[in-house]
Legacy VTK file of the C-alpha trace (Angstrom):
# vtk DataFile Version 3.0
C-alpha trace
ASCII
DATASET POLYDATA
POINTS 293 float
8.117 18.639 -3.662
6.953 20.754 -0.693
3.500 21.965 0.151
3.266 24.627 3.179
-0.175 25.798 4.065
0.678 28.072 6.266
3.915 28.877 7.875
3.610 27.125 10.515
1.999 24.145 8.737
4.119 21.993 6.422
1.698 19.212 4.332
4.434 17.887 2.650
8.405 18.438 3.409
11.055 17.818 0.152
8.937 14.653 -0.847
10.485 12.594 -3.285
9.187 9.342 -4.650
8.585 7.573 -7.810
5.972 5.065 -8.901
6.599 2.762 -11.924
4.651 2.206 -14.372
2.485 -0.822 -14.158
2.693 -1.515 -10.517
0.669 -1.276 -7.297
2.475 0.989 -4.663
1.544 1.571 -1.358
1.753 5.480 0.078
1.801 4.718 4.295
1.969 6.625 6.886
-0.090 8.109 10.266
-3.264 10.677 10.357
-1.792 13.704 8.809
1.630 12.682 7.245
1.315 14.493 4.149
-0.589 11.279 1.834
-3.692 13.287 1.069
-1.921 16.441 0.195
0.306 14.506 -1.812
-2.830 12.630 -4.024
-4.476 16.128 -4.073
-1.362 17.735 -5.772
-0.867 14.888 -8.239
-4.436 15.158 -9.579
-4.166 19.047 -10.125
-6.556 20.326 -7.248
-3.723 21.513 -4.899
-0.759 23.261 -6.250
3.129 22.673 -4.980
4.860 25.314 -3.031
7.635 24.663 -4.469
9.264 21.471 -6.866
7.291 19.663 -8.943
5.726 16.142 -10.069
5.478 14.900 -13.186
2.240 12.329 -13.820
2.165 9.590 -16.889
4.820 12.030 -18.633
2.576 15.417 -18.129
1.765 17.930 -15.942
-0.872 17.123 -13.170
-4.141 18.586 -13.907
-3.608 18.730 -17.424
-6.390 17.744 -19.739
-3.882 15.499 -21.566
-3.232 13.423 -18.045
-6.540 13.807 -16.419
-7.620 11.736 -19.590
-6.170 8.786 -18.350
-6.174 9.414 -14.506
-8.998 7.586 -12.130
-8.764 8.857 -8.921
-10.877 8.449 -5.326
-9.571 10.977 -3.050
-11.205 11.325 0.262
-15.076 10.543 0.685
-17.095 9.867 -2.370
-19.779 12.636 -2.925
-22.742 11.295 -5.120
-26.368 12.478 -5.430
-27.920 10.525 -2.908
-31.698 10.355 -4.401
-30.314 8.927 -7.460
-29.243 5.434 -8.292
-26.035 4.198 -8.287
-26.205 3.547 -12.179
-27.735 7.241 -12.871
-24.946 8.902 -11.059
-22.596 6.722 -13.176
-24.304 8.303 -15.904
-24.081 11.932 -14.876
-20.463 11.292 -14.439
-19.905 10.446 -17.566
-22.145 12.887 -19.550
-20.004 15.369 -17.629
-17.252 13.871 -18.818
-17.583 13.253 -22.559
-17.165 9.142 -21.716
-19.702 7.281 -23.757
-22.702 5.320 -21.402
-21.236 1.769 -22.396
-18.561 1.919 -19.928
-21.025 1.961 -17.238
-21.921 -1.579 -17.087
-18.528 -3.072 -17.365
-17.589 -1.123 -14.217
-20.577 -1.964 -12.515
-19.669 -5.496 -12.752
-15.808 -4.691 -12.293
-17.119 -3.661 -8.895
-19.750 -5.765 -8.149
-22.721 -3.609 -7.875
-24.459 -4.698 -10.805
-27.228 -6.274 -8.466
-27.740 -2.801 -6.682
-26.614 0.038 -9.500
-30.611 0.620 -9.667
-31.059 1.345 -5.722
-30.778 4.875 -4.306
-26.923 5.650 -3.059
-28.246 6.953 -0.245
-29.521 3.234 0.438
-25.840 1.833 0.256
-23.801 0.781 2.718
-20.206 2.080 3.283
-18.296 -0.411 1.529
-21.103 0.265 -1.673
-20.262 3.778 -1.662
-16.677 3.302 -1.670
-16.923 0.721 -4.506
-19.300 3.164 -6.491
-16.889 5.742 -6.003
-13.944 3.339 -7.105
-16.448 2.608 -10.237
-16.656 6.070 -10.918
-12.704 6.448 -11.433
-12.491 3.749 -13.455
-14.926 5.156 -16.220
-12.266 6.259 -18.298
-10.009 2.899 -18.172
-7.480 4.858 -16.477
-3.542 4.190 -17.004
-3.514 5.068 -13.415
-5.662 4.665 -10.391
-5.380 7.034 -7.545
-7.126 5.809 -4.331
-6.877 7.854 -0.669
-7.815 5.427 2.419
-10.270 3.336 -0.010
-10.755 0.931 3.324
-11.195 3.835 5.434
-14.222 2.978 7.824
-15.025 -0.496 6.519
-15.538 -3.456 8.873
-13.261 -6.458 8.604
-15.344 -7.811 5.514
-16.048 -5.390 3.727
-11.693 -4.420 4.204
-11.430 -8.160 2.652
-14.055 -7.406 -0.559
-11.703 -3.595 -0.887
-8.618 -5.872 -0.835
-9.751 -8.565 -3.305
-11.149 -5.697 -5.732
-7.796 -3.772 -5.905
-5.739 -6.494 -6.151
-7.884 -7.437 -9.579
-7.833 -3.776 -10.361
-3.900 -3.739 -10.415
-3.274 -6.524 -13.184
-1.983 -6.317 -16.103
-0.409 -2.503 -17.040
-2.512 -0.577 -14.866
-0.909 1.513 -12.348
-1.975 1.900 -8.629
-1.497 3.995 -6.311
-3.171 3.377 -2.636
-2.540 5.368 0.426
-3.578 3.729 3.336
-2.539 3.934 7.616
-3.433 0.598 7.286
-0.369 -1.611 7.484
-1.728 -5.020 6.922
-3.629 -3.760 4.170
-1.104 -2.840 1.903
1.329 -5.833 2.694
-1.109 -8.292 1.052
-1.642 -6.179 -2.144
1.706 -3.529 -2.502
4.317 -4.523 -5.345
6.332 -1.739 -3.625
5.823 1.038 -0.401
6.663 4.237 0.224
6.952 5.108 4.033
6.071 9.608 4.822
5.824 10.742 8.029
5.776 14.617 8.902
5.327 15.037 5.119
8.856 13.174 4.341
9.182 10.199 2.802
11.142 7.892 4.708
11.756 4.863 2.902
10.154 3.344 -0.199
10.754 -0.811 -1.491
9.652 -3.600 -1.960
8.079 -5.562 1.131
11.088 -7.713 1.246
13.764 -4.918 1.442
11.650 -2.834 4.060
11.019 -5.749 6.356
15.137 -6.831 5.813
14.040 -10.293 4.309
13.303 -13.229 5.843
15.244 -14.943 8.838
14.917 -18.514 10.439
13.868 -18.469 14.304
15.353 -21.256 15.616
14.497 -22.170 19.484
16.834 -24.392 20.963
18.706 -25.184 24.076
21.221 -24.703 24.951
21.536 -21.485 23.289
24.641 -19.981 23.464
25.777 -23.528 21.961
23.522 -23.315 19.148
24.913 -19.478 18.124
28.171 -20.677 18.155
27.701 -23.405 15.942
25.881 -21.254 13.602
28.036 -18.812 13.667
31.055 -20.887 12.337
28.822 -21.426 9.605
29.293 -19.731 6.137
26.960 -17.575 4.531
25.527 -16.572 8.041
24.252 -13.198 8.270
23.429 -11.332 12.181
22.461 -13.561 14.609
19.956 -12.156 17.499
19.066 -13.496 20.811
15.288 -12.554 21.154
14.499 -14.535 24.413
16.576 -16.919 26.404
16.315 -19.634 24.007
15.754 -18.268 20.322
17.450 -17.362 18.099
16.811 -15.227 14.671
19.506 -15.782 12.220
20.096 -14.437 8.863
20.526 -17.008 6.304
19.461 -18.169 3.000
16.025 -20.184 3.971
17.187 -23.181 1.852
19.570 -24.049 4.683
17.007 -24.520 7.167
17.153 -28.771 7.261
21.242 -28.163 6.701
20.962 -25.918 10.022
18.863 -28.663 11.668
20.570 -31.771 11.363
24.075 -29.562 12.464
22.349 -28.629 15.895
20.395 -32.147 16.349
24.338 -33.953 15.936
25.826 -32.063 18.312
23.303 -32.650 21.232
21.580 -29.301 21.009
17.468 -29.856 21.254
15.995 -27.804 18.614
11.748 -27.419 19.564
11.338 -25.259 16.719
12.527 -24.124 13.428
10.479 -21.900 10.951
10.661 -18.710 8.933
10.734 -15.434 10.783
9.597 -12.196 9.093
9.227 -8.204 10.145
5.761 -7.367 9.271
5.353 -3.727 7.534
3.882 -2.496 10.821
7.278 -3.791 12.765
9.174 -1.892 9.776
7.038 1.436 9.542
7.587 1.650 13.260
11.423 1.062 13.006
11.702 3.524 10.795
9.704 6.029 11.723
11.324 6.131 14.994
14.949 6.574 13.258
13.120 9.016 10.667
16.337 8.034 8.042
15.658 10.225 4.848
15.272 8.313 2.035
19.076 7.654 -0.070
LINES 1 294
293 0 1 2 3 4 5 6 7 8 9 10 11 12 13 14 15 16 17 18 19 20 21 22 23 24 25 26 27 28 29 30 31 32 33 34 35 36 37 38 39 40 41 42 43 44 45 46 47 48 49 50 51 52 53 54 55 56 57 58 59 60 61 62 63 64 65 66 67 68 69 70 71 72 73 74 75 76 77 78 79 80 81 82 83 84 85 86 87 88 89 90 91 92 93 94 95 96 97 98 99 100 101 102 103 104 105 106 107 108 109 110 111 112 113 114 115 116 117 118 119 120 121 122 123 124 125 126 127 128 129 130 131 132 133 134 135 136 137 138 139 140 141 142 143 144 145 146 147 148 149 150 151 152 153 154 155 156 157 158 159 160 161 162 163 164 165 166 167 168 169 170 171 172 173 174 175 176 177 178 179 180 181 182 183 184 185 186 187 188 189 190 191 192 193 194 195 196 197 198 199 200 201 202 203 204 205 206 207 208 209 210 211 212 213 214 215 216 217 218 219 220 221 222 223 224 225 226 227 228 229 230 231 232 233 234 235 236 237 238 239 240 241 242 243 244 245 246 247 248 249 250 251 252 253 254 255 256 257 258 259 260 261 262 263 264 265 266 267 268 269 270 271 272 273 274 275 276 277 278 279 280 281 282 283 284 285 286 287 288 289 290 291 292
C-alpha cells in the first residue's frame, strides 16, 4: 500500500503488514514515518494511492466495518462546555448506539467520578481516556489508537498502559501506534517497525530483540570464551568490554555454564540474563533499513 501526497512527499512507501485477529500489535516508528497516514487509510478518511488493505474482512470505511471499528486517531475533539457523559451521549445519538453503553465505558475508563464535569475541565490524560471511551461505544472487534500516550506525564503514561493492556483481553484486537519504545514493549503481543513509510520489520518482542542471551563477566576472559565455546548448543559469543561476555544459549544452562568456569579457575562476578530492548532493536534496524521478507 502506498500513499503519495504530493510528488515529492511519500506518507507511506509499499507498506505491507498484517495484524491478527485477537492480538495487541504495536505500529513504531519516528515523527513522520508513515503511522498516522497508515491509521487514517484503514479507517476510510484517507484513500490509498495505490494497493489496498483489507479491515475485519471488508473494505475500510465501509458501513459494514466501521460497525465494529473503535478508533482514536490524533487529538480527541469534544465539545468542551459539555460534560464528559453528554458528549458520550451525542456520540452515540449520532451514531444509532443505544445510551446504555455509556456507563459501562465510563467505568471501563475510569471516569465515572468525573463524566458529569465540563471536558474542558479535564486534564490531558482525561481527555485521552474520554476519547478512548468514545471508540469503545460500539464494543469494537478492533481498536485503533494513534499516540494514545502522546503528551502524558510519566503517570498518567502508566494509567494509558494499564487501561490498554485490559482493553486488549480476550478477542479484541488492538492496534497502537506509538514513537514510544518502552511503551509498547510492556503491552505489544507483536510490532511492526516503518520508517520513511516502509515497514521494516514486524514480530514478536522476542524475535526483534534476537532473544535472550546470558552476560557473563569473568576473568580471565579469553579463557572463559574458549571454554564456552567448546560447549554444545552455543550460539555467537560477543566480547562487549574487556571482561564480559554475551553468549547465546538456552537460559536453562546458566548454573551448567557456572560451575564449568568456577572448576577451571576462571572468577565469574556476574551471571544474569541479557536482553536488546525494542529501542536497541528499532535503532538496529532502522539503521540497516532491511525490507521486511
Amino acid at each position: 500500500m502506498t500513499k503519495r501526497y504530493r510528488p515529492d512527499v511519500m506518507a507511506v512507501n509499499g507498506l505491507n503488514m498484517k495484524v491478527q485477529r485477537g492480538e495487541v500489535y504495536g505500529f513504531v516508528g519516528p515523527n513522520g514515518a508513515g503511522k498516522t497516514t497508515t491509521l487514517r487509510i484503514l479507517v476510510g478518511l484517507v484513500r490509498p494511492t495505490s494497493g489496498s488493505c483489507e479491515i475485519l474482512g471488508g473494505k475500510p470505511g465501509s458501513s459494514d466495518t466501521l460497525s465494529r471499528v473503535g478508533a482514536l486517531i490524533e487529538t480527541p475533539a469534544f465539545y468542551p462546555y459539555l460534560s464528559g457523559r453528554d458528549n458520550l451521549r451525542v456520540l452515540s445519538r449520532l451514531a444509532g448506539i443505544d445510551y446504555s453503553r455509556i456507563e459501562p465505558v465510563l467505568e471501563e475508563v475510569e471516569l465515572t467520578g468525573r463524566a458529569d464535569d465540563r471536558f474542558k475541565t479535564y486534564s490531558l490524560g482525561m481527555k485521552q481516556r474520554l476519547g478512548i471511551a468514545a471508540a469503545m461505544l460500539k464494543d469494537p472487534e478492533l481498536l485503533i489508537l494513534d499516540e494514545p500516550t502522546n503528551g502524558l506525564d510519566p503517570a498518567g503514561m502508566v494509567e494509558m498502559r494499564q487501561l490498554i493492556r485490559q482493553l486488549g483481553q480476550g478477542d479484541r484486537t488492538v492496534l497502537i501506534s506509538s514513537h514510544l519504545m518502552g511503551e509498547l514493549e510492556q503491552i505489544c503481543d507483536r510490532i511492526g517497525i516503518v520508517k520513511d513509510g516502509r515497514l521494516i520489520k514486524e514480530g514478536t518482542l522476542e524475535e526483534l530483540r534476537h532473544g535472550a542471551r546470558l552476560r557473563i563477566k569473568a576473568r580471565p576472559i579469553d579463557r572463559a570464551r574458549v571454554l564456552i565455546g567448546g560447549l554444545g548448543g552455543v550460539g555467537q559469543i560477543n566480547t562487549i568490554e574487556d571482561d564480559i561476555l554475551l553468549v547465546e544459549v538456552d537460559l536453562a544452562r546458566a548454573a551448567e555454564i557456572n560451575r564449568l568456569l568456577v572448576g577451571e579457575g576462571i572468577e565469574v562476578s556476574e551471571l544474569c540474563m541479557a536482553q536488546d530492548s525494542l529501542e536497541s532493536a528499532f535503532l538496529s534496524l532502522t539503521e540497516e533499513s532491511d525490507p521486511v521478507e
